[in-house]
C-alpha positions, 0 to 999 in steps of 0.5 A, a space after each residue: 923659172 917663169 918670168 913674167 911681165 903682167 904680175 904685179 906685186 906690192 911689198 910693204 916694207 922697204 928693210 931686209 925682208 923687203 928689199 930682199 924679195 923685192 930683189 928676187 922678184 925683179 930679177 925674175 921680171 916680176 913688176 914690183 912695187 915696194 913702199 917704206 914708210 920712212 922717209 930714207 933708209 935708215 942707216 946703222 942699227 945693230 949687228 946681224 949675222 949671217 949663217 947657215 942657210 941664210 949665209 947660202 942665200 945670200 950666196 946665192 943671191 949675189 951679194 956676198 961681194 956687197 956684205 964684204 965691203 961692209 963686214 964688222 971686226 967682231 971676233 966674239 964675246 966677252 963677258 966681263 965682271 963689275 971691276 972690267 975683268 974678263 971672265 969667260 969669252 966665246 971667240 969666233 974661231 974657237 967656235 968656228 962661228 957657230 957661237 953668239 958672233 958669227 963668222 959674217 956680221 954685218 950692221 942692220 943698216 949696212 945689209 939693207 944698203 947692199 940689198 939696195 945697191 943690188 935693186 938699182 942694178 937689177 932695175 929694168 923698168 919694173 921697179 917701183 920704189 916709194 918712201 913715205 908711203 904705207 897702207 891704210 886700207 886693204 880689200 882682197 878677193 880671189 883674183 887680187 888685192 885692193 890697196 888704198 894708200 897714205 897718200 889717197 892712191 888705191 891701186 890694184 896687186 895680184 900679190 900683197 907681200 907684209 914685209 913691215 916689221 913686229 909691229 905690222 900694219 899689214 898684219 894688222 889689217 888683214 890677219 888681225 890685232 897684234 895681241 892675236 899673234 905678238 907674246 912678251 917674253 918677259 922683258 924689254 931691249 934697248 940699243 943706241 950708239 954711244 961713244 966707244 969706251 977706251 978700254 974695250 977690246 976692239 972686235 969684241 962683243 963685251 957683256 955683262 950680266 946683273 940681276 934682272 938684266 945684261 947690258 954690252 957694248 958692241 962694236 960698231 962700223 965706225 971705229 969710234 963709236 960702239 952700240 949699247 945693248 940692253 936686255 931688261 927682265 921685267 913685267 909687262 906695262 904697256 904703259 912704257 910702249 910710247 913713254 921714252 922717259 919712262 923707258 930710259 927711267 927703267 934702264 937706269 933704275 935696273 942697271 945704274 949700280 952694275 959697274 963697269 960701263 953702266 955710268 957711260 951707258 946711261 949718260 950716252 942714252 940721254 942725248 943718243 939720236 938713235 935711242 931705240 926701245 921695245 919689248 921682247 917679243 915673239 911673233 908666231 902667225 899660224 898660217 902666214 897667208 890670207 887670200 892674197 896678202 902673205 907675210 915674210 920676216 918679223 911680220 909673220 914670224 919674230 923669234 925675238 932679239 934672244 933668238 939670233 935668228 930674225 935677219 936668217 928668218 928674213 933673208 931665208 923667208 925672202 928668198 923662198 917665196 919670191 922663188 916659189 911666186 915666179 915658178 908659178 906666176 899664174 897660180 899664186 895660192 900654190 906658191 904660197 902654200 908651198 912657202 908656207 911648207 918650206 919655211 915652217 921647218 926652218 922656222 920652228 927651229 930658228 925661233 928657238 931661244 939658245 939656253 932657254 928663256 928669259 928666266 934662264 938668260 937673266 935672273 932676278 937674284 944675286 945668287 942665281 946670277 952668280 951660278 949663271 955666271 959659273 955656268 957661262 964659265 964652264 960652257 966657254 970651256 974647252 970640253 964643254 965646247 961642242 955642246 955649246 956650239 950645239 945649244 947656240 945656233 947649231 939647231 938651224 944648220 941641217 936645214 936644207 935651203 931649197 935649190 930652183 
């Protein structure tokens, strides 16, 4: 590859898009600077998997080392009626990791670490690292990128890289309003850490399905503790966007008599630090660059939380634009349009949503719920499973991620 130490890029976003290219960037001598809008990293949050193309990144990129020390025990999916009673389960090894759990998991917060460790080492002087910073004003022509900051600064990139999330300040900016490009699903997600009941299985991702919602319990990286999961059907009210209230006022309505664990869900919501709430949403940008400002990870394409896929998105995007911008420094717009040629495919298959839709995943009515229920029991079958394998993340594995 080429290296050069004139480029410069900016990379808005410091979570795992950002720290991601960031770090293939630096490692081929690009100067890089990256700015996150908290103030620290933020620790925890939930699973992610690794898989596929994304787990050969990684690979690649060095970290498998890293993610080992920090890997969950998470050894599949139980789906459990009201009374606590098991009644289908999707194991790991069973499925060879190709189901719901992942042969690597790994929490948000964990990953993000490993990529950090991995830009202090790689740092040699061309690393320029900012908490607290974002963007509130961009000016692009064709030669560069004008970028004034929170803090009054204005400098000047040959390269803006969004790596800001759904919710993308950078996309708004430069691409347009979110409305233009973000489609609710039909509902809300909620998570948060919450003490880990007695009685769940260690290693096992526990579900259970009601009408017009599933809620689980996941295991945690601290033994003690476990994450809530929450998945509401619903129609749209932009209302709840900034009302925690309300939001938790939701949960408890759709979920209060499910039984089970619902009681020490919604208590632990209440007084939860970490208590986090957005809608399901699919992000799809048509073409991801704009003159010198391009998009990698949820900013530019979210499949939602139903996917499975964001973290694969993220860490492929990743690590094929940084490969294309240092195999040719001095053209940009090209290695652009080659990360937009590359990606897509991948892309177009991982924002597809195991099993169908919301509608599919949740009913709304007793009696749809209970086939629902009858259905996961015949797709956890043992005839049934190679099908299953394929209906979850199959569809992503004949990607072949590009060799530099």
């Amino acid at each position: 590859m080429s290296i050069t130490s004139t480029l410069r890029v900016l990379v808005s976003g410091g979570g795992i898009a950002g720290n991601a290219v960031a770090l293939q960037l630096l490692r081929n001598g690009i100067h890089t600077t990256v700015i996150e809008r908290a103030a620290t990293p933020r620790p925890g949050g939930q699973a992610v998997d690794l898989r596929g193309p994304s787990k050969e990144a990684v690979r690649r990129m060095g970290l498998m080392e890293g993610i080992a020390e920090y890997r969950l025990d998470e050894r599949g999916m139980s789906y459990i009626d009201g009374d606590g009673k098991i009644y289908a389960r999707m194991a790991m090894a069973d499925f060879d990791g190709r189901g719901a759990v992942a042969e690597i998991e790994i929490t948000r917060g964990d990953l993000n670490q490993v990529l950090l460790d991995a830009l202090a080492t790689a740092d040699n002087g061309r690393l320029d690292y900012r908490y607290g910073e974002w963007i509130e004003q961009i000016v692009g022509d064709d030669n560069g990128v004008d970028v004034t900051f929170a803090s009054g600064a204005t400098e000047r990139f040959d390269l803006v890289i969004g790596a800001d999330g759904v919710h993308s300040a950078t996309r708004r900016l430069v691409f347009g309003p979110e409305e233009q490009f973000s489609t609710n699903l039909g509902g809300y997600g909620a998570f948060f850490t919450m003490p880990k009941p007695a009685d769940v299985e260690p290693g096992w991702f526990s579900m259970r399905l009601v009408p017009g919602a599933m809620f689980g319990i996941r295991p945690d990286a601290d033994p003690s503790t476990a994450k809530a999961i929450i998945t509401v059907r619903t129609e749209t009210n932009p209302a709840l966007r900034r009302d925690v209230d309300a939001q938790r006022a939701l949960i408890s309505k759709t979920i209060g008599d499910a039984g089970w664990h619902a009681p020490a869900i919604l208590a632990a919501m209440d007084s939860t630090p970490d208590f986090y709430f957005d809608e399901v949403a699919r992000v799809d940008v048509p073409e991801l660059s704009v003159g010198r400002v391009t998009l990698i990870g949820d900013a530019g394409y979210c499949g939602s939380p139903l996917s499975g896929m964001g973290t694969a998105m993220a860490i492929v995007g990743a690590y094929i634009l940084a490969a294309e911008v240092a195999a040719t420094p001095d053209d940009l717009p090209g290695a652009q349009r080659r990360y937009q040629d590359k990606i897509s495919p991948f892309l177009d298959k991982a924002k597809e949503i195991p099993g169908g839709g919301m509608a599919m995943m949740i009913p709304k009515s007793a009696l749809l719920t209970r086939l629902a229920k009858a259905n996961v029991r015949l797709m956890m079958s043992r005839p049934m499973r190679p099908l299953t394998k394929r209906v979850f993340f199959g569809h992503t594995e004949e990607f072949a991620l590009p060799t530099y």
